[in-house]
Phi, psi and omega in degrees: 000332168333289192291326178271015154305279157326333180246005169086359203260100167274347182292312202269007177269303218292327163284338163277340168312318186286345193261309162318322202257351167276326150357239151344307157332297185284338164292338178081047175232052201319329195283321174297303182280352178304294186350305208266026169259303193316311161302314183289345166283340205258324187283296183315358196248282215320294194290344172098318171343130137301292146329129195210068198287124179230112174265164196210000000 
């Protein structure tokens, strides 16, 4: 996530936020993971995305 930080890539920040928050998920660490989805719905609205991937 660093790195697409770093080149500016909101598509590709807001999908690794969703992939940390299945994470977290899966960790049973609902409050991290609710955070990093949030973030990733705050990048997917900004850009407009239609697509919304929540994998389980």
């Amino acid at each position: 996530m660093e790195i697409r930080e770093s080149e500016g890539d909101k598509r590709s920040i807001g999908t690794a936020q969703n992939n940390i928050g299945l994470v977290y998920f899966k960790l049973r660490n609902f409050e991290k993971a609710l955070e990093y989805y949030l973030n990733s719905l705050a990048y997917k609205r900004e850009l407009n995305d239609q697509k919304i991937l929540i994998r389980s």
